[in-house]
N, C-alpha and C positions, 0 to 999 in steps of 0.2 A: 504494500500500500504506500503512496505518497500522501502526504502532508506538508502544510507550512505554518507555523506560529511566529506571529511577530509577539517582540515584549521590548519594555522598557525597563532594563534592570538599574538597580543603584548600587552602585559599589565600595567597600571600603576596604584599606588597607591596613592587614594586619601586622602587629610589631612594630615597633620603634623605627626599624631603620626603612630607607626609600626603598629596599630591597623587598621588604615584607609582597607578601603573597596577599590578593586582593580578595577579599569573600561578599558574596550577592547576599546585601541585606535585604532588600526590597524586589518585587518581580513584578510587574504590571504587564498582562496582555493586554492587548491590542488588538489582535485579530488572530481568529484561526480560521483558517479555510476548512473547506469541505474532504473529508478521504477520499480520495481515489485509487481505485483497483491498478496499480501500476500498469500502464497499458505496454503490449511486446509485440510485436511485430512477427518474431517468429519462438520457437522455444528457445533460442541463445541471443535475442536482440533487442533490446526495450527500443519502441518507439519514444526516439527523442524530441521531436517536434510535439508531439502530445501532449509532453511532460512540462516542453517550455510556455504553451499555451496557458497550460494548469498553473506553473509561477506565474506568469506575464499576467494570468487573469487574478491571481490572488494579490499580488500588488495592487490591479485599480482596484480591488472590492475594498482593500486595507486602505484607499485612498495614499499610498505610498509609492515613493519614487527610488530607484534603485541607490540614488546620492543620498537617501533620509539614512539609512543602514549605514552603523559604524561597525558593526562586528556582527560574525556571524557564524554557523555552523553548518556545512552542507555532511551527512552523514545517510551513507549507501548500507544496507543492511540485510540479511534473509537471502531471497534467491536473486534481488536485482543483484546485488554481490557477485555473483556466477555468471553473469552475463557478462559476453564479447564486449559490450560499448558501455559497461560500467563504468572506470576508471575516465573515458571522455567527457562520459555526462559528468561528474564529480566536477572536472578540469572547467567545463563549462560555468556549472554553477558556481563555483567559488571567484568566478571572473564575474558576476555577476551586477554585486555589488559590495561596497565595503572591503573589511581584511575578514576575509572567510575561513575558517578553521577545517577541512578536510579528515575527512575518517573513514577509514570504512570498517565496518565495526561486523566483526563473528557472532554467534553465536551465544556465546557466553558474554563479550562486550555489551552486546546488543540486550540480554537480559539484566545487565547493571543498567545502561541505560535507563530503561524501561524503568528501573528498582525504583531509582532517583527520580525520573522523570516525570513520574506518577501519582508520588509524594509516599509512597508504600517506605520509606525508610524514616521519612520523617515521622510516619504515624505508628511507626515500630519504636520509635526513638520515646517521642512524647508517651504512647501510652506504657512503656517497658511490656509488651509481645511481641511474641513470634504472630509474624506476617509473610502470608504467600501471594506473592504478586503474580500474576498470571498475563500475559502480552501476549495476545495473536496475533499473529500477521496476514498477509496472504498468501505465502509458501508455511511458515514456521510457527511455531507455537513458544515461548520462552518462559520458563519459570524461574523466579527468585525466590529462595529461601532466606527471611529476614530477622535476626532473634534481635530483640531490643537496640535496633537503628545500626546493626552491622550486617551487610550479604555475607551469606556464611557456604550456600550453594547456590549452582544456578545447571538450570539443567535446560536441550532444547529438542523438540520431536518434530518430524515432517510432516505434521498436519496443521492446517491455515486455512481461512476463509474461504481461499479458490474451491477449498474442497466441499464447500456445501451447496448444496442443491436447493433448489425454490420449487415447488410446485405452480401450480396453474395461478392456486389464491394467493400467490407469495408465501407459502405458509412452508417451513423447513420440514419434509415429511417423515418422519421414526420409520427404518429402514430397519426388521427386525433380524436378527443371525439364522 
């Protein structure tokens, strides 16, 4: 699946010295777009123009221009990861706008990710339990094991969204063994 979150973070620096390491006290969204089923072209090749459509159009809906963006993160994950024109789209997007942070993140990355991204570590932390984050994708599935605000495992299976079926009423139908 593609997505895109804009936010407005605030930052402060840690430690005394100019060196200190900076932590996100504040997080403002802004906009998030809509998911999209990663559109492919064939089974080794995401259609790229698709995908630029998909940013191109979540910028005007953000009412945002590629100059507003100071920093950023363009992160390929799951099966688009396996794709021949992975690494171009990444090259792409990170030219985009701003200083863009590139990654491309496995399977277990991709489950920390998700850990943090979620808030599932923070609400481990805060409430002192164990917490099981669960992240589907469209190829993959990713779980986090969370005991009081540390990943402690992360596990990942080849089953994701693509794999479910719709019926006539939209209704996912119990496919019994």
């Amino acid at each position: 699946t593609s997505h895109l979150v804009f936010s407005q973070l605030t930052l402060r620096r840690e430690g005394a010295s100019l060196s200190g390491r900076f932590k996100v006290t504040e997080r403002k969204v802004l906009f998030r777009s809509t998911i999209m089923l990663t559109p492919y072209l064939s089974g080794t090749l995401i259609d790229v123009e698709k995908v630029k459509q998909f940013i191109e159009n979540a910028y005007r809906a953000a009412r945002l221009q590629p100059e507003d963006i100071d920093t950023g993160a363009v992160i390929i994950t799951g099966e688009a990861l396996k794709k021949e024109n992975a690494q171009p789209i990444v090259e792409y997007f990170a030219k985009y706008a701003g200083k863009f942070i590139c990654a491309a993140a496995g399977h277990n990355h991709e489950a920390l990710l998700a850990a943090y991204g979620s808030g599932a570590v923070d609400l481990s932390k805060t409430e002192h339990k164990t917490v099981l984050n669960v992240d589907m994708g469209g190829g993959t599935t990713k779980f986090s094991l969370i005991d009081h605000g540390g990943v402690t495992q992360t596990a990942a299976i080849n089953i994701g969204a693509r794999l479910i079926a719709f019926g006539d009423l939209k209704e996912v139908p119990l496919i019994a063994p």
